[in-house]
VMD Tcl script that draws the C-alpha trace (Angstrom):
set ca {
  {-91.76 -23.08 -28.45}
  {-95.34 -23.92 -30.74}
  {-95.83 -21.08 -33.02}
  {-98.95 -20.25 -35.12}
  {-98.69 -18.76 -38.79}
  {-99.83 -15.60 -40.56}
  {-99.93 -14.28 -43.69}
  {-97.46 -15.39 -46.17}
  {-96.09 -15.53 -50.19}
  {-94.98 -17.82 -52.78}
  {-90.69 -17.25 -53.79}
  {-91.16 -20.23 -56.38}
  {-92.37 -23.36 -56.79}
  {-89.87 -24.27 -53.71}
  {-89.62 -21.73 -51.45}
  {-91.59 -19.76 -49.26}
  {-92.03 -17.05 -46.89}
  {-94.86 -16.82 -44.02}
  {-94.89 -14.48 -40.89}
  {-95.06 -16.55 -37.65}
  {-96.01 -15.44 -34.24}
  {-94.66 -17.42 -30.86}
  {-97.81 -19.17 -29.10}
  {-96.31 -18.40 -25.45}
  {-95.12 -14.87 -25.99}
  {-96.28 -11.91 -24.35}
  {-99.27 -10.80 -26.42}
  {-98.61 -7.14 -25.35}
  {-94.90 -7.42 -26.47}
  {-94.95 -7.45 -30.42}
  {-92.86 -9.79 -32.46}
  {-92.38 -11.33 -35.69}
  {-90.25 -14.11 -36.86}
  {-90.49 -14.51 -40.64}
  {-89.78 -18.18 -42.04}
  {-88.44 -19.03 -44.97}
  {-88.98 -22.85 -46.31}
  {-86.59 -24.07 -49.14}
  {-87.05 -27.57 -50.46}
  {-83.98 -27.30 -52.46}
  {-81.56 -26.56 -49.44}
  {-80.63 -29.14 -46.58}
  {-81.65 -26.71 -44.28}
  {-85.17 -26.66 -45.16}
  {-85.85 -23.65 -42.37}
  {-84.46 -20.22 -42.04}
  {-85.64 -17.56 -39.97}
  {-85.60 -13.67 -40.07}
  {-86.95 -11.62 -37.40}
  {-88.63 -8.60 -37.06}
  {-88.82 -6.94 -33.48}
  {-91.60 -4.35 -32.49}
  {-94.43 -4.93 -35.23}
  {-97.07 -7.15 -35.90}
  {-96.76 -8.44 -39.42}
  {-100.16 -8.36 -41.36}
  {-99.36 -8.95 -44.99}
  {-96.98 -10.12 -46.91}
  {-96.21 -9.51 -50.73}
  {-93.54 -11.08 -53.40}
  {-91.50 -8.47 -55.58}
  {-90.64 -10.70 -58.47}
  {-87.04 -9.73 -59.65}
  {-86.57 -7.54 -63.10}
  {-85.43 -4.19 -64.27}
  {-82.04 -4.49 -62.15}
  {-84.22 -5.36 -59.00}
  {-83.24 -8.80 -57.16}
  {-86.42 -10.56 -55.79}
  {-87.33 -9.88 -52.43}
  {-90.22 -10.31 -50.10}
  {-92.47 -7.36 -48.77}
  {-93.91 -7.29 -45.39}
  {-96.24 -4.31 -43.63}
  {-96.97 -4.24 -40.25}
  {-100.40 -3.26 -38.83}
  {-99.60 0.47 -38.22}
  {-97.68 1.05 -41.28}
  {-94.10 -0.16 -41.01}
  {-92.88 -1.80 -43.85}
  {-89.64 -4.09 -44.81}
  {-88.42 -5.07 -47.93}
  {-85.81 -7.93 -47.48}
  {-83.77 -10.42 -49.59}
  {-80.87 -12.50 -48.89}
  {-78.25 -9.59 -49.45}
  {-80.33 -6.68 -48.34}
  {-82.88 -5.20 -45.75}
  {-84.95 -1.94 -46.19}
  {-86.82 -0.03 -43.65}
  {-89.68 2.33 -44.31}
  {-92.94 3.59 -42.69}
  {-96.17 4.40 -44.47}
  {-96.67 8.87 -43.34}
  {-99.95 8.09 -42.94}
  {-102.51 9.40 -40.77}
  {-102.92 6.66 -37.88}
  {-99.26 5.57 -37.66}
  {-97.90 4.41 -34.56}
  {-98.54 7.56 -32.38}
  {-102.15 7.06 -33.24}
  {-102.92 3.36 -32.09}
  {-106.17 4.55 -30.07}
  {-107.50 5.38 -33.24}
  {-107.61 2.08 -34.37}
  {-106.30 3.34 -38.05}
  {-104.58 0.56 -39.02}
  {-103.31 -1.10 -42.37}
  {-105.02 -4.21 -43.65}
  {-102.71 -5.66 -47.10}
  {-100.44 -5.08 -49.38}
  {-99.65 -6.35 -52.72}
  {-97.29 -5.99 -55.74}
  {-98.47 -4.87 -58.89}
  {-96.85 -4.35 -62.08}
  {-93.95 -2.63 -61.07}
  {-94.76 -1.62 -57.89}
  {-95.79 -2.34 -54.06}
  {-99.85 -0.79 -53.33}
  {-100.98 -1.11 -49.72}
  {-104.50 -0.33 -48.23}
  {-106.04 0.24 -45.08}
  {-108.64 1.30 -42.35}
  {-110.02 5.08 -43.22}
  {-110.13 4.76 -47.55}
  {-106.16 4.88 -47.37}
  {-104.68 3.56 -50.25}
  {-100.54 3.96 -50.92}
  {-98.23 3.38 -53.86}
  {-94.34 2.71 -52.96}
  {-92.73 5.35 -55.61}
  {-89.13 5.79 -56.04}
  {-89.15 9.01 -53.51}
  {-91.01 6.71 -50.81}
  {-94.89 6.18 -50.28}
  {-97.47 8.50 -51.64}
  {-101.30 8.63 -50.73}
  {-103.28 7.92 -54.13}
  {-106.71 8.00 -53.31}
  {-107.17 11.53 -51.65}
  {-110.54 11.96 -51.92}
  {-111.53 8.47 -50.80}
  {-109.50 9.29 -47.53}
  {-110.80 12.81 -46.64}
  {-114.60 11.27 -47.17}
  {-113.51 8.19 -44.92}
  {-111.90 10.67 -42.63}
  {-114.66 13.36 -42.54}
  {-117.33 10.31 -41.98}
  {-115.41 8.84 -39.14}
  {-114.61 12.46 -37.47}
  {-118.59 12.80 -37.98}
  {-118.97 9.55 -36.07}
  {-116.82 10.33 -32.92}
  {-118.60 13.55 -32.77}
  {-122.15 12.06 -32.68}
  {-121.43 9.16 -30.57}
  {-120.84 10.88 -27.84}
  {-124.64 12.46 -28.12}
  {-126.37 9.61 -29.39}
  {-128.88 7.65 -26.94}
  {-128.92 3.60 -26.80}
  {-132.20 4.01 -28.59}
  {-130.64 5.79 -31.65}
  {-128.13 2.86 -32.22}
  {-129.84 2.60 -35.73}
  {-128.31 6.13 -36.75}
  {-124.77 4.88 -35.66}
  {-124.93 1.82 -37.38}
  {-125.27 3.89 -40.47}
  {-123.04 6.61 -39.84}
  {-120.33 4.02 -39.00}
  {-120.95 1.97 -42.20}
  {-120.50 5.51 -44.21}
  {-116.60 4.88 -42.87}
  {-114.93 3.06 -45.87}
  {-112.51 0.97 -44.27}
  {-110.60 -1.04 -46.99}
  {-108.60 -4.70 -46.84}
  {-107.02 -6.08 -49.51}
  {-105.85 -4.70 -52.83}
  {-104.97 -6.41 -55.81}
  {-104.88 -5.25 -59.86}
  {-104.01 -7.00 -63.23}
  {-101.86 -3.98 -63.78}
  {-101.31 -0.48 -62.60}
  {-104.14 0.82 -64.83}
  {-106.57 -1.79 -63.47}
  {-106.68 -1.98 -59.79}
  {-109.30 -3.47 -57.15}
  {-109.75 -2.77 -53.12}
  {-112.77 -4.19 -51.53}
  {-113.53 -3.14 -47.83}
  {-117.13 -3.17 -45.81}
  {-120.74 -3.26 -46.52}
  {-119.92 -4.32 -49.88}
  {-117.56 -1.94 -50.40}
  {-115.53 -1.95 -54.16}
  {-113.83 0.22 -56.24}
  {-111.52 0.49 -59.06}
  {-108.70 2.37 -60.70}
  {-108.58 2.71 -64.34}
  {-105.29 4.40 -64.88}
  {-107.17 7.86 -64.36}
  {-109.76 7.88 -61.66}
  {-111.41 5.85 -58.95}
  {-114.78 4.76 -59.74}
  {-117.14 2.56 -56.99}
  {-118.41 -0.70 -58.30}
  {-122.05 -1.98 -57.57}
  {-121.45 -5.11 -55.83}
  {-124.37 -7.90 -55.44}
  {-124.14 -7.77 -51.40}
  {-123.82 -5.81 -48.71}
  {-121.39 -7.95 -46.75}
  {-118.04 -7.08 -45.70}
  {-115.47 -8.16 -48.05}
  {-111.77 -9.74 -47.25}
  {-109.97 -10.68 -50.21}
  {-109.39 -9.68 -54.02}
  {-107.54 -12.27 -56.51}
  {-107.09 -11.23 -60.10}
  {-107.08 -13.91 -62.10}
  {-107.06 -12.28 -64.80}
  {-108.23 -8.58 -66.68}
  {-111.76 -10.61 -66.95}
  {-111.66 -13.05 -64.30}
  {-111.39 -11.27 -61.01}
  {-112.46 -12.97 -57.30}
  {-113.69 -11.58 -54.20}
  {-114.81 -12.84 -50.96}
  {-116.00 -12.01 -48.19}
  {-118.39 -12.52 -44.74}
  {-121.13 -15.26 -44.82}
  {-120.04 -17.55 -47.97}
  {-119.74 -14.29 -50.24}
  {-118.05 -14.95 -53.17}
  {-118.34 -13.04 -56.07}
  {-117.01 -13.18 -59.76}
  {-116.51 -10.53 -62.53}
  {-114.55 -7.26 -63.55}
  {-115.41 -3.23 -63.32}
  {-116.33 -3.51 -67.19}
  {-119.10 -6.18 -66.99}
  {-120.03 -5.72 -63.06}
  {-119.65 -9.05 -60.63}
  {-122.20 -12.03 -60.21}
  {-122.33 -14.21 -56.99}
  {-120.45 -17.22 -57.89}
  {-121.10 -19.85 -54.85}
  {-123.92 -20.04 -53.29}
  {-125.10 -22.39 -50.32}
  {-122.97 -21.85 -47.21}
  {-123.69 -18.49 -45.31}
  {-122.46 -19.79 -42.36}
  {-119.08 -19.69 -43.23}
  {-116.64 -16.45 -43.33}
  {-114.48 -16.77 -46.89}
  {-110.89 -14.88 -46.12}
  {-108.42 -15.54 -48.78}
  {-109.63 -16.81 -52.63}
  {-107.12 -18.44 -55.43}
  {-107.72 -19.94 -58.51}
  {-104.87 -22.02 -59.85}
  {-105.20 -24.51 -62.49}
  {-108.70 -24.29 -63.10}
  {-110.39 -24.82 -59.78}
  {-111.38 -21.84 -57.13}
  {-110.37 -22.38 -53.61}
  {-111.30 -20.52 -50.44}
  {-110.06 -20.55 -47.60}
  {-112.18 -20.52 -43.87}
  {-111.56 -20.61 -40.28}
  {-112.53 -24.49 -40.58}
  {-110.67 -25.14 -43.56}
  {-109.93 -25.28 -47.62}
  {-112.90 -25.50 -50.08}
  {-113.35 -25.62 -53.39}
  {-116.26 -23.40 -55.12}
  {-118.28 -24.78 -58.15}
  {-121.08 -22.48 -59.78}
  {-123.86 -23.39 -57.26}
  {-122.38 -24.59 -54.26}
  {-118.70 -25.53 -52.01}
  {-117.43 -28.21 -51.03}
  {-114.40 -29.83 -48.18}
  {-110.85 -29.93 -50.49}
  {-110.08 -34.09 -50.04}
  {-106.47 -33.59 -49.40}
  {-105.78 -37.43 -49.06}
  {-103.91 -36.99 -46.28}
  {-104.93 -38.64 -43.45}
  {-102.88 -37.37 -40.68}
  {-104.96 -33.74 -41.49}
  {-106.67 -32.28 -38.68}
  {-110.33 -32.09 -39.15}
  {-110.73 -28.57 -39.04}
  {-107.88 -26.06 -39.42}
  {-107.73 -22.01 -40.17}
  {-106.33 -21.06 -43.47}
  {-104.53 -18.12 -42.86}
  {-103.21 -17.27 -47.18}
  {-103.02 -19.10 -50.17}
  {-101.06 -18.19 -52.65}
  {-99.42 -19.91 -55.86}
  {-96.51 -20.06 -57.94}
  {-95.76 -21.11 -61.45}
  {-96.92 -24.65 -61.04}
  {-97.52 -25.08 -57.56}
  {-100.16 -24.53 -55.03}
  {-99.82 -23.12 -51.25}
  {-101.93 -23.25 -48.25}
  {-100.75 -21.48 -44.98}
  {-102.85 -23.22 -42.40}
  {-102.41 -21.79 -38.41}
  {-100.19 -24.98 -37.57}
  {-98.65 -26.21 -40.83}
  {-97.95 -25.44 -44.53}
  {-99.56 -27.63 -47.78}
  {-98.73 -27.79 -50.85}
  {-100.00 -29.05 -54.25}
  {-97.96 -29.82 -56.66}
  {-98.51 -31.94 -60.06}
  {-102.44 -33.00 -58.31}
  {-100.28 -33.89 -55.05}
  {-101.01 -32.53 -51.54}
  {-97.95 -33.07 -48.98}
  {-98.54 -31.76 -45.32}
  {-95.22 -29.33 -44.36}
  {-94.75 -29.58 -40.50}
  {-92.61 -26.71 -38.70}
  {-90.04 -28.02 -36.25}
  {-90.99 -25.83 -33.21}
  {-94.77 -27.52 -33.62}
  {-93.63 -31.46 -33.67}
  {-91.52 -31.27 -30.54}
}
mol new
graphics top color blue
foreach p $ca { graphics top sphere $p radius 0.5 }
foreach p [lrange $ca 0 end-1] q [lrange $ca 1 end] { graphics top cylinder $p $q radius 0.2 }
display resetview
């Protein structure tokens, strides 16, 4: 049975892990079979499957201080596994729109691992830190002002008239919803959200970041503590750090969404619902893969990277660079 692919992570520089979802299932039934591609074993495909949740993000937790590596993956409503080869862990985010509150719509958008530990983010300011005693709620007052905005919302709705659908267009954009999070460290954190929407942790507080554009924005990548990427709706993609503020760094194509951003060995990629492109200071342009049996036009779903190789999750298919090579990965159930 075709499948399509979600959101995945780099193991190493030969294996990994992407959440797939069946192309002819029930889409009211949720299911996720996780994949795991090793070009060092014969069998170049395993699977591991997660029944009842959609799985939204995934997130590598490199192996140290006693820990064996394992992989990280959140559903939409909060669930989260932590699995390696010799171990599986269940847990659920106690947040406010878990699974008994699906008509709110309060779902989780990403998480990520940082320094020592796993951060996820979500819909209503909610941002989370895995501790030892289970998942605590580290942005309080972001939440309750999210929370208080969106209660404020539902309330007025309800009262507005068609003609007043300027006042609910700003009362809804007052609702920080938040989706991706990445940090340098755990005293130097990002999450990016809606209209523009940044802010960052500096070990003490959170602070909100003047961003250059009022567009939503998808997808953080710290490159480094100076260096840090985000991107976002209509060919927003900006460049910078909470010390110096962030510039726009492409320019050119507003017509496109930009979902996912990497930088790996000198050159920024982004990745669109048509493809992979590579931004230069003033303008984008089509990644020449060399490969000629590439569709035209494909969705990049993640990119990600490990020590000295590149990885594209594309809807159908997997690439992957490695020493200024792309190869094309095919999965079985798609070349029947």
């Amino acid at each position: 049975m075709p499948i399509s692919f979600g959101h995945g992570c780099a193991v190493s520089d030969d294996i990994f892990c992407v959440a797939s979802f069946l192309d002819e299932f029930d889409p009211d039934t949720e299911f996720t079979r996780i994949f795991i591609l090793n070009l060092s074993s014969k069998m170049l495909w395993m699977h591991h499957d997660i029944a009842d949740r959609t799985i939204i993000s995934m997130a590598l937790r490199p192996g140290s201080d006693g820990l064996a590596r394992a992989c990280g993956a959140l559903s939409d409503y909060g669930k989260f596994q932590l699995f390696n080869s010799t171990e599986i862990i269940e847990e659920e985010i106690p947040a406010y729109g878990a699974e008994d509150n699906r008509d709110d719509g309060l779902t989780f958008a990403a998480i990520s691992h940082i320094g020592n530990r796993v951060y996820a983010c979500g819909a209503v300011g909610r941002i989370y830190r895995r501790d030892d005693g289970g998942w605590v709620q580290i942005a309080t007052e972001i939440f309750s002002a999210a929370l208080q905005n969106l209660r404020s919302f539902i309330g007025s709705e309800a009262q507005e008239q068609p003609q007043d659908i300027l006042n609910l267009t700003k009362r809804i954009s007052a609702i920080c919803n938040f989706e991706h999070i990445a940090g340098v460290s755990e005293n130097d954190i990002y999450v990016c959200g809606n209209n523009g929407k940044i802010v960052h942790w500096d070990g003490k507080s959170w602070h909100d970041l003047s961003a250059p554009t009022r567009q939503h924005l998808h997808y953080i990548h710290c490159h480094s503590p100076d260096e840090v990427y985000v991107c976002g709706h209509s060919g927003t993609l900006l460049m910078g750090n909470a010390r110096d503020g962030f510039r726009h760094f492409a320019i050119g194509r507003n017509d496109l969404n930009f979902w996912t951003v990497q930088k790996f060995n000198g050159a920024v990629y982004v990745g669109t619902a048509v493809g992979l492109f590579q931004a230069e200071e003033s303008k984008i342009r089509s990644v020449d893969f060399g490969l000629p049996e590439l569709p035209h036009y494909f969705t990049v779903q993640a990119l990600d990277s490990s020590k000295r190789v590149f990885w594209v999750v594309a809807d159908k298919f997997l690439l992957r660079l490695d020493g200024g090579v792309w190869k094309k990965i095919d999965h079985p159930d798609n070349t029947l």
